[in-house]
C-alpha positions, 0 to 999 in steps of 0.5 A: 700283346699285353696279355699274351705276355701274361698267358706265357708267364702263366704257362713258364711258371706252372712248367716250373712248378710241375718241374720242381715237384718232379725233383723233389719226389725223384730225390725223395725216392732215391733218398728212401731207397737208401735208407730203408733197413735191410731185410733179415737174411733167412741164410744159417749163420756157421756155427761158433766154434765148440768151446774149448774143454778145459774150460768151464760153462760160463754160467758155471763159474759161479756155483750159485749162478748154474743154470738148469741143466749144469750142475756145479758140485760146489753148490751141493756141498763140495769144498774143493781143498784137496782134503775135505771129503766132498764124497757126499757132495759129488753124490748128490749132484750125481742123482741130481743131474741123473734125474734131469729129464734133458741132457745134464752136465756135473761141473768140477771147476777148475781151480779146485782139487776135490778128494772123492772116496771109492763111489759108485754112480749108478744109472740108468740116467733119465737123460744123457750126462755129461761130467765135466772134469776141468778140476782136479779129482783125487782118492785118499792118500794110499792104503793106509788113509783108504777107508776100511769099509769101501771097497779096495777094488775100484775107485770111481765106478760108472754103472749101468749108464747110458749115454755118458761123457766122462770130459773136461781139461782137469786131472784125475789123479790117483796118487797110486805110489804107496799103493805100488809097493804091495805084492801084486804078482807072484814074487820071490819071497826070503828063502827064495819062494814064490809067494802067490801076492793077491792084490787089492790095489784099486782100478782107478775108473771102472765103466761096468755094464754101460753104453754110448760112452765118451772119454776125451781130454782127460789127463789121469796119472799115477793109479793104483792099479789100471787107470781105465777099466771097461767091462760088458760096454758097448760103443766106447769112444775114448779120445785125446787122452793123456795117461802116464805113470811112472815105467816101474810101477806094476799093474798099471795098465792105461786101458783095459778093455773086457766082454767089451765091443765098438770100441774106437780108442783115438789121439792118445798119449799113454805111459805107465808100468803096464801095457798101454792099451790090454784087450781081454777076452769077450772083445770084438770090433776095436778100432786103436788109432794114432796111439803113442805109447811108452814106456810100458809093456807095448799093446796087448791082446790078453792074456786069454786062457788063464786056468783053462777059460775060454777066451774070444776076441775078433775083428782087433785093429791097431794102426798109426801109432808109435811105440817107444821104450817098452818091453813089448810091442804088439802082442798076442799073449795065452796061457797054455789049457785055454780054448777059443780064439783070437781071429781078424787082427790086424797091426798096420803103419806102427812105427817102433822105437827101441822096443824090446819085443816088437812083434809078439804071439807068446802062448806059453805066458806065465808069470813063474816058471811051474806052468806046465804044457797042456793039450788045449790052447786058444786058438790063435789065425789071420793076424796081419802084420803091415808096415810095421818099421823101426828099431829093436832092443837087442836084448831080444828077438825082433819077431817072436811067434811061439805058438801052442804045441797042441794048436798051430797059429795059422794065417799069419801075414807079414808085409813090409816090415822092417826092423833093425837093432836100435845100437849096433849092427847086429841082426837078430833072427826072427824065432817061430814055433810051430807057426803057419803064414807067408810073407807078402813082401819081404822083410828085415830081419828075413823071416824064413821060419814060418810053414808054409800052408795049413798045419796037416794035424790041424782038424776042424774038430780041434777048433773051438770056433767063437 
């Protein structure tokens, strides 16, 4: 009896023992699970937000801490007071950055005014560039402090450049107010003459013979003469720019654009003495979107034509904008003797505010009264006018289609436009002349002045297809 007392002790504590083990390996599992690291999820993290472009690279705020591929013009020399001419200096990070076999970016720091005089950057870079604009860039102070062996034509020009982005928060300031008081038109001299006043006032930046180019965020003001010029480019994005100048100084155009095509000109606030955006000959497939524009002189196509040339422009649309106090709003302007053409434009969803002359073909322009009739003239077809609402200055007609004598405008297109006079209750006739369409819907003011159909004299050989 004793020993089987014994044999079940034996067995009750082996029983525990193998129980106990149990637990403890149950709770160390359990113990482990818990604590054992995650492993790296392999799923893509959304990307940070873009960094906000008025302000600088943070490895850039300090000239002696860039990195390889940002370029700050203080490290090459450049002081940054607004006097000093750190010309030299914007050189040599230019051929620098431009030499730079992965995409490199010239940094003017915010902060900083840096005077630059009339400089030509040229290409072609071996990688793309970025110049980054968050300070502030400025010319000498009118002609009298303008170097007399640079060029008094352009200010900053880009040359043969592929794949550049001009960007940043900064100021582009080309104190242009000592340079308006020249005679850059033909003006009335002291006897009552007309003086022919050549002018040499500088365009503030000029792109000449370059592509893949990039504009944003920029505010430039006061230039000289044009703020931005564009010749012989292909695929020009410019966006969320400000330009302004004050509405009496001449010439001052916000962008023009010739022998240039892709052009996409967004989110932009334009005002000046000139017109907003200018599109000369040699120009096809512009695309102008949410643009307000005013003061100035409205957006224009030309003027085309001028002693006897040939002027091109196709495929034009301009839509979403608003245009306010200017003496123009969309306009189609020629000189008489040209040849050529302006087809496939289209104006649509434009909201005009006080504008003098909302709807314009004009092709008897000229700047003083001696230009003459001629036989020849630009051709002017298929121009669509939609949804193009708002208010006119009384002073003159709120649709204005003067067209050659010699060449008829044809396929002009109006819907859904409605204008009314800004002050007042008096309604102004639309004027045509010799001036083929047909109205889509009906409008305010009535247009009961253009032909119907095509021009019987019109023949194919008149026309000098583009």
């Amino acid at each position: 009896m004793k020993n089987c007392k014994l044999s079940l002790m034996l067995v009750l504590c082996i029983s525990f023992f193998c129980f106990f083990l149990s637990t403890q390996a149950r709770w160390h599992h359990h113990k482990h699970k818990h604590t054992h690291p995650h492993k790296p999820s392999y799923i893509s993290q959304p990307p940070s937000p873009p960094p906000d472009s008025a302000s600088p690279p943070e490895e850039a705020t300090n000239p002696n801490n860039s990195s390889s591929d940002v370029f700050d013009v203080r490290s090459f020399g450049a002081v940054g007071d607004g006097q000093t001419d750190d010309t030299e200096a914007f050189k040599m990070a230019w051929d620098t950055a431009c030499q730079s076999e992965s995409a490199a970016r010239i940094l003017v720091p915010r902060g900083f005014s840096f005077m630059i005089q009339s400089t030509i950057f040229t290409g072609p870079c071996l990688g793309g560039l970025v110049l980054q604009v968050d300070g502030t860039l400025v010319p000498p102070d009118g002609p009298e402090s303008w170097p007399k062996n640079t060029s008094r034509h352009q200010w900053l020009v880009f040359y043969r450049i592929n794949e550049m982005s001009l960007q940043g928060g900064g100021v582009l300031d080309g104190r242009g107010e000592k340079w308006w008081n020249l005679p850059c038109k033909p003006h009335r001299g002291i006897n009552g003459t007309t003086l022919p006043g050549p002018c040499d006032s500088p365009v503030a930046i000029r792109f000449f013979m370059s592509s893949n180019l990039t504009v944003q965020g920029l505010k430039i003001k006061n230039s000289p003469q044009f703020h931005f010029r564009f010749d012989n480019c292909r695929n020009v994005h410019i966006e969320s720019i400000s330009i302004s100048a004050p509405a009496r100084s001449p010439n001052t155009d916000g962008i023009h654009i010739e022998n240039t095509n892709d052009v996409q000109i967004y989110n932009s606030v334009i005002s000046n003495g000139d017109d907003c955006v200018s599109i000369g000959s040699g120009c096809y497939d512009v695309d102008i979107r949410n643009i307000t524009c005013g003061p100035g002189h409205g957006i224009s196509i030309g003027s085309l034509g001028k002693h006897n040339s040939r002027a091109c422009v196709s495929n034009i649309t301009v839509r979403d904008s608003i245009i306010k106090g200017t003496d123009n709003g969309v306009r189609i302007k020629t000189w008489q003797g040209g040849s050529g053409s302006v087809s496939g434009v289209t104006f649509s969803n434009i909201h005009m505010d006080n504008v003098r002359n909302p709807i314009m073909i004009d092709q008897f322009y000229c700047l003083n009264k001696g230009c003459t009739n001629q036989t020849s003239a630009v051709f002017v077809s298929d121009i669509l006018y939609s949804n193009i609402k708002g208010t006119y200055d009384v002073r003159s007609s709120p649709m204005h289609f003067a067209c050659s004598d010699a060449l008829p405008c044809t396929n002009l297109t109006l819907s859904e436009v409605e204008l009314l006079p800004a002050v007042g209750d008096i309604v102004l006739d639309p004027y045509c002349w010799n001036a083929y369409g047909e109205l889509q819907t009906l409008t305010i003011p009535p247009v009961s002045c253009l032909l119907e159909g095509v021009p019987p004299s019109l023949l194919e050989n008149d026309i000098e297809h583009c």
